[in-house]
Backbone as numpy.savetxt, mean C-alpha at the origin, in Angstrom:
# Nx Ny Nz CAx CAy CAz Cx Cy Cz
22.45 -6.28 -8.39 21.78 -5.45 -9.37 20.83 -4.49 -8.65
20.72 -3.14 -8.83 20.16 -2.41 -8.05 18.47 -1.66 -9.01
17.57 -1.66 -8.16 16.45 -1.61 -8.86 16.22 0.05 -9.22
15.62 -0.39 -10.32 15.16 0.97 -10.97 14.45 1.95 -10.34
14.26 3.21 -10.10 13.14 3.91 -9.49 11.83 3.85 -10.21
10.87 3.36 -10.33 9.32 3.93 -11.35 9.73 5.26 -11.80
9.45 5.74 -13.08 9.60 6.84 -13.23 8.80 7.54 -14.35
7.99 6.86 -14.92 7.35 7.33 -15.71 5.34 6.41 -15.37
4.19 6.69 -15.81 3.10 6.68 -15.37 2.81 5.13 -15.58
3.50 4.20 -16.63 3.24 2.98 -17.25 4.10 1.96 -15.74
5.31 2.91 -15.75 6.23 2.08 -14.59 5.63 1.98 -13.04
4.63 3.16 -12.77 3.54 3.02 -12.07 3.09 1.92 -11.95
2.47 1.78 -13.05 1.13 0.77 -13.25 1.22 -0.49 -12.76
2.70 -1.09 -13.27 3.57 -2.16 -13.80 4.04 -2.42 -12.06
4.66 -1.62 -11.41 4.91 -2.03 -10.22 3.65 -2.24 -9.34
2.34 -1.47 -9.34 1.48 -1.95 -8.63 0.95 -3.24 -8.84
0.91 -3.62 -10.19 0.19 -4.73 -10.88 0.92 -5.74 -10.22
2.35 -5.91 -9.97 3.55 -6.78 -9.49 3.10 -6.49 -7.81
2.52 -5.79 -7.20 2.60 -5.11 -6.04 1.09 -6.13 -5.46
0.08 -6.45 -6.85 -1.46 -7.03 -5.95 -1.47 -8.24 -6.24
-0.43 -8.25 -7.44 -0.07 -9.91 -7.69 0.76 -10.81 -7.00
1.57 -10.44 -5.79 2.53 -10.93 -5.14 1.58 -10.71 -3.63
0.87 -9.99 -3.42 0.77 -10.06 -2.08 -1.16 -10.21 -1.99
-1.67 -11.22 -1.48 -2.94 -11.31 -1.20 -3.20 -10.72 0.30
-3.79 -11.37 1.31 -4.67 -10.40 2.36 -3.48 -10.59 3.25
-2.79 -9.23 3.37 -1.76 -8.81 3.65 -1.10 -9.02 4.99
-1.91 -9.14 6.16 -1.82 -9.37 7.68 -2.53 -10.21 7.95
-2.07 -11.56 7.80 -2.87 -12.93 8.19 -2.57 -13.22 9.39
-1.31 -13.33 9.79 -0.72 -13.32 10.71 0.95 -12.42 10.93
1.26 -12.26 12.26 2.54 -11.33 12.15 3.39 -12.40 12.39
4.53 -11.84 12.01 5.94 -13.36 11.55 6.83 -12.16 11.45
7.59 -13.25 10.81 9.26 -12.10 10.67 9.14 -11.24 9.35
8.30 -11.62 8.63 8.11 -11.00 7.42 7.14 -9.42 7.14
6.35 -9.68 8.93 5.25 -8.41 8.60 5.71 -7.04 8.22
7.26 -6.45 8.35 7.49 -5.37 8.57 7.78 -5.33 6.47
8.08 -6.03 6.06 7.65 -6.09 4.49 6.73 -5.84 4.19
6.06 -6.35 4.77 4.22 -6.45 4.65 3.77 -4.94 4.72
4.05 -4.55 5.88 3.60 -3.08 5.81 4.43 -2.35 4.73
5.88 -2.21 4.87 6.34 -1.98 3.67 5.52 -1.59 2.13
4.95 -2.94 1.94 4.09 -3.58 0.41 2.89 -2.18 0.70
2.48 -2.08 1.68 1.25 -1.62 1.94 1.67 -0.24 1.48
2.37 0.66 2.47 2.92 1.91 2.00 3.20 2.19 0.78
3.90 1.11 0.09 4.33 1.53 -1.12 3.14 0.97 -2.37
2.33 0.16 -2.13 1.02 0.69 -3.02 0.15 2.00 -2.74
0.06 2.31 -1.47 -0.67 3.91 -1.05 0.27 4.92 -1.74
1.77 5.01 -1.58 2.39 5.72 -2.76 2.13 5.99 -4.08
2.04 4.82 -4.48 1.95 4.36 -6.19 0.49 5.24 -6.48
-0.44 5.07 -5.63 -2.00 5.10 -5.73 -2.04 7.07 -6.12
-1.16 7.78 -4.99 -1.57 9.15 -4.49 -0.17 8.77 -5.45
0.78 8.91 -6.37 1.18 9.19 -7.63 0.44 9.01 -9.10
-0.18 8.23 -8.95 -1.11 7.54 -10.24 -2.27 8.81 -10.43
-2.75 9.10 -9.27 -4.04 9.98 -8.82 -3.60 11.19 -9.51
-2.68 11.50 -9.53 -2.22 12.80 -9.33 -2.52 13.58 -10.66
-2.97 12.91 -11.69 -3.77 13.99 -12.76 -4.82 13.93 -13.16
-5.63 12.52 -12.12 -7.35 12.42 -12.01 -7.92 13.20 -10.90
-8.69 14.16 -11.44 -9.89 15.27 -10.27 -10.62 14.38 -9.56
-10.94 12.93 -9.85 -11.83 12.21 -8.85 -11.41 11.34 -7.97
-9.96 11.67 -7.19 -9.50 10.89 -5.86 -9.00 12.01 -5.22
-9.46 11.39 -3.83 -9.02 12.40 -2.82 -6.78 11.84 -1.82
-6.56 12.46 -3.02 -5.11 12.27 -2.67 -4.48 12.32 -1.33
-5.77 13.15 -0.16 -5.51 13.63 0.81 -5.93 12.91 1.83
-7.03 11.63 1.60 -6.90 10.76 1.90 -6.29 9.53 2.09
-5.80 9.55 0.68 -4.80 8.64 0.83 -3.41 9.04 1.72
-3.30 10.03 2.10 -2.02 10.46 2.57 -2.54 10.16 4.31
-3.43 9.96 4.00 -3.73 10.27 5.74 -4.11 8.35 6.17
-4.27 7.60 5.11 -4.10 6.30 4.95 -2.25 5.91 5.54
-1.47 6.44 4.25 -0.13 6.12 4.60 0.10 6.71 6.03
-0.32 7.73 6.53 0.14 8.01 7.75 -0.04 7.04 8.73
-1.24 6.71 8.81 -2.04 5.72 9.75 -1.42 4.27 9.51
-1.23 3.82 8.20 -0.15 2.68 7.98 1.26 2.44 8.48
1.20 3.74 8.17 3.44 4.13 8.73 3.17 3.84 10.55
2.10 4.40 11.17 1.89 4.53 12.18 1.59 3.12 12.91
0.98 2.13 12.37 0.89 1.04 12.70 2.22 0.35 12.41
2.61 0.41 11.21 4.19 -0.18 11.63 5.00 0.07 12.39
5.48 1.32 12.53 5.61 2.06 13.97 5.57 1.36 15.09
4.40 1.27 15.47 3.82 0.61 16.83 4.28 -0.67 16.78
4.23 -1.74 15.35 4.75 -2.96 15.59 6.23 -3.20 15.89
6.89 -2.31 14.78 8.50 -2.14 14.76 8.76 -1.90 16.74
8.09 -1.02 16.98 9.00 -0.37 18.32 8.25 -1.69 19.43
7.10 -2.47 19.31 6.75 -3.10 20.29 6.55 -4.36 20.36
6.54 -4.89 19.08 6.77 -6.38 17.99 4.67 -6.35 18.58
3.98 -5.52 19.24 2.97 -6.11 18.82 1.55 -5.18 18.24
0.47 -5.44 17.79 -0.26 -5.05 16.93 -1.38 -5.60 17.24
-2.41 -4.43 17.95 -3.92 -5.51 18.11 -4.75 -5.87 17.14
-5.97 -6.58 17.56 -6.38 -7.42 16.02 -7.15 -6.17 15.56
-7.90 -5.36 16.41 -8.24 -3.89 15.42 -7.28 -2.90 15.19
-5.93 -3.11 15.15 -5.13 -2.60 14.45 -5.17 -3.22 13.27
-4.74 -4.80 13.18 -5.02 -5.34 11.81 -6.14 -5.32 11.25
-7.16 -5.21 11.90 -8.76 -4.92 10.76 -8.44 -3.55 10.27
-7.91 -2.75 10.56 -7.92 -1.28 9.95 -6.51 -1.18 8.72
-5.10 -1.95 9.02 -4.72 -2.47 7.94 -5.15 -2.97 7.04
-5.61 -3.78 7.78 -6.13 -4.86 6.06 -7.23 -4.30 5.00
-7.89 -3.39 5.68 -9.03 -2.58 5.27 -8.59 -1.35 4.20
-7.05 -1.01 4.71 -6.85 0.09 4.25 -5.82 -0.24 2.75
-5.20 -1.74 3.02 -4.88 -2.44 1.81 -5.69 -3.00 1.25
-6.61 -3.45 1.47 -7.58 -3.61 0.36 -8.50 -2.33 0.12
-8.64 -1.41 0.47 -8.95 -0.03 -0.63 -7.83 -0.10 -1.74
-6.76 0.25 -0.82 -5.62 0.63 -1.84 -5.38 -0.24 -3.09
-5.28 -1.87 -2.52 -5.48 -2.58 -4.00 -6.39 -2.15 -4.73
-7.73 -2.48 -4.61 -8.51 -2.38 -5.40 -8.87 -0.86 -6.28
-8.27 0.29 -5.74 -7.73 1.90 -6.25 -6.89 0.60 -7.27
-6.29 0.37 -6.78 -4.43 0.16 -7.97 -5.36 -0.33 -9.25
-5.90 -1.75 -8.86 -7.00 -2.59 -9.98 -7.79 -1.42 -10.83
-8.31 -0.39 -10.23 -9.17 0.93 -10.98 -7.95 1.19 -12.48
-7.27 1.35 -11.89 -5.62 2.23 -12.60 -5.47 1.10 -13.27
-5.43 0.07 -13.78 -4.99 -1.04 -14.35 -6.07 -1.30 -15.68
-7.02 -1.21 -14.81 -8.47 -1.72 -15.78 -8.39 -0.13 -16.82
-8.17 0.81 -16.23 -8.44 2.00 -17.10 -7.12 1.87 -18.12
-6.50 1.24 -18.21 -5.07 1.47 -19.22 -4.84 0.73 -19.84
């Protein structure tokens, strides 16, 4: 069965909500699973700089420069299997903004 794209502002919501409810503090440790992990991460910074996109009070351009820096750390793990621990303090930092943005979007709807 092949998954739906989000496509409307509620289907947003609904996948992030599924997105902070399935995944707690995101880089505990790296395993075979982390490249999901970052995955999860990117695709709530997506959801976030889509959700944003008809509120004047987020800087969308931050968040883009978040996903970059995320993509970029996976990157580095994908091509080298490794990731220093202030690489992961700056992940985990940058998923928990992003959750707690998503939680903003949730509580307001």
């Amino acid at each position: 069965m092949e998954k739906q794209k989000p496509s409307s502002h509620k289907d947003y919501l609904d996948l992030a909500k599924d997105l902070i409810k399935n995944y707690g503090s995101i880089l505990d440790d790296l395993s075979s699973d982390t490249l999901d992990k970052f995955d999860k991460v990117l695709e709530i910074i997506s959801l976030n700089i889509k959700l944003s996109k008809d509120h004047q009070n987020f800087d969308t351009n931050e968040f883009r420069v978040d996903k970059s820096t995320a993509f970029n750390f996976k990157m580095k793990y994908q091509t080298s299997g490794n990731l220093s621990v202030s690489d992961m303090k700056d992940m985990n930092l940058i998923y928990q903004k992003h959750r707690n943005i998503s939680k903003m979007f949730l509580k307001s709807n």
